[in-house]
Structure formats: structure tokens, C-alpha cells
C-alpha positions as CSV (number, residue, x, y, z in Angstrom):
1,X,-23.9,-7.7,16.4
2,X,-20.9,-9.0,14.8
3,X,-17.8,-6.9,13.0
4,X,-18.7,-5.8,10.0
5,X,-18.4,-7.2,6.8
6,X,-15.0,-6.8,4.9
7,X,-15.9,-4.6,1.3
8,X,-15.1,-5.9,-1.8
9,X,-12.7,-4.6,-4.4
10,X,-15.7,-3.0,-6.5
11,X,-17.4,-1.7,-3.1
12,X,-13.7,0.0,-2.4
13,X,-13.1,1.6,-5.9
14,X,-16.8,2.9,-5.9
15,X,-16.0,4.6,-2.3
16,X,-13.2,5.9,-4.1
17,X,-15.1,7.7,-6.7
18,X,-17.6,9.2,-4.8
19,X,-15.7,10.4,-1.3
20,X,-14.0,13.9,-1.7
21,X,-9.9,13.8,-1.0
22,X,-10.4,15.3,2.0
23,X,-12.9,13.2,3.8
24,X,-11.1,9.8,2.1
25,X,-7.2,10.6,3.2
26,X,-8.4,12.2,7.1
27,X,-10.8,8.3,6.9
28,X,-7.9,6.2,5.8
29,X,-5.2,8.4,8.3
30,X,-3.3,8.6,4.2
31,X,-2.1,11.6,2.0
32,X,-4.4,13.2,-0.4
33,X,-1.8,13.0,-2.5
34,X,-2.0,8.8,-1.9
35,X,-6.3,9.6,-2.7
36,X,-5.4,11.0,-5.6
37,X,-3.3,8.5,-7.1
38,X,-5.2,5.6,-6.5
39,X,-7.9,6.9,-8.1
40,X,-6.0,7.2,-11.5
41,X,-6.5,3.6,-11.7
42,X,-7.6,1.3,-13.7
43,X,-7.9,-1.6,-10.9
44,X,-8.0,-2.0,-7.2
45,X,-5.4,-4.8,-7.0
46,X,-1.9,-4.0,-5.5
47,X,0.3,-2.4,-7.9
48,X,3.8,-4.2,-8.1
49,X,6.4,-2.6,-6.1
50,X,9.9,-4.0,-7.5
51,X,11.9,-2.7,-10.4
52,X,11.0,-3.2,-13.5
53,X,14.4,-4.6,-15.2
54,X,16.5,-5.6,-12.0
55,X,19.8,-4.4,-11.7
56,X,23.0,-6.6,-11.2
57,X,24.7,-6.2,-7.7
58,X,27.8,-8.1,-9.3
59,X,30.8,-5.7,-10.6
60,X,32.4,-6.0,-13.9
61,X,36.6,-7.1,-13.9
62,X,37.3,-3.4,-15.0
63,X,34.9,-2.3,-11.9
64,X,36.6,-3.8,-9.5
65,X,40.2,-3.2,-10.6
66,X,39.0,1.1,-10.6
67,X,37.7,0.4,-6.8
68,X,41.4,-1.4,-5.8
69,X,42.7,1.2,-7.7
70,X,41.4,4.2,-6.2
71,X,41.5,2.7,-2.4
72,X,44.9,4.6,-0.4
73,X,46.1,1.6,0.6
74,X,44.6,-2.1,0.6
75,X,44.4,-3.8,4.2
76,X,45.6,-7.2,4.3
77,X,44.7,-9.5,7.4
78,X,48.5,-9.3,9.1
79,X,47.4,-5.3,9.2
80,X,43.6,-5.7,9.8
81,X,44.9,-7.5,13.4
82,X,47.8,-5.0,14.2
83,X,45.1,-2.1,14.1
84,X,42.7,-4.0,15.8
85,X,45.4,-4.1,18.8
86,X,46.8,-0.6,18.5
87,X,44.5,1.5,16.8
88,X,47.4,4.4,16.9
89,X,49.9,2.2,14.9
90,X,50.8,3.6,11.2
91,X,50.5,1.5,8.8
């Protein structure tokens, strides 16, 4: 006897339909919460899981110069290396 046979979209969203929350989340080792979600529905198919309108990771001039702005005190290199040798040195 062989595994079984893998159930179709239609076969899953009728399972869906007729299985209590209970009994479907403890099967599925999921949320009832999960249960009850997926059965709002319309189709089986994966839902999309990206952002709708995509945000830009790139900063605007006047974003950038309120970040320089607000930092204590910018780092240069020469000063990146001298507290990289003695972390107790002031700069």
C-alpha cells in the first residue's frame, strides 16, 4: 500500500468547511485562530505575503542631514582606528 494521495485544493477547502476548529487546528498542530481565518476565504491559493505599496529604504537630502545632525559627534576613519586600539582614549 502506497502513501496516500496528496488532496486537491477543492478536497482541502471542503475539509475546511465541514471539520470543527477544534478538531482542524489540534490535526494541522495550527491556531484556531489560523482555522478561522482561512475559512473566510474565498480561495485556497496562498495569499500574498509582501506589502502592498513598498516602501523606499533610501533617505531623502533633508533626512540625512537631521540624522548627521542629531549624531554627538561624527567618527571619521583616523578616529574609528585610534578607538579600535585604545578603547579608553577620548575623543
Amino acid at each position: 500500500m502506497g502513501a496516500p494521495r496528496p488532496r486537491t485544493p477543492s478536497e482541502l477547502q471542503y475539509e475546511l468547511m465541514q471539520a470543527s476548529l477544534a478538531q482542524l487546528s489540534r490535526e494541522l498542530g495550527i491556531n484556531p485562530k489560523t482555522v478561522a481565518k482561512w475559512r473566510k476565504r474565498q480561495t485556497v491559493e496562498d495569499q500574498k505575503t509582501r506589502p502592498k505599496e513598498p516602501r523606499s529604504t533610501v533617505l531623502s537630502a533633508e533626512q540625512e542631514a537631521m540624522i548627521v545632525a542629531s549624531r554627538p559627534h561624527p567618527l571619521l576613519p583616523l578616529e574609528f582606528e585610534r578607538q579600535a586600539n585604545d578603547p579608553g582614549a577620548r575623543l
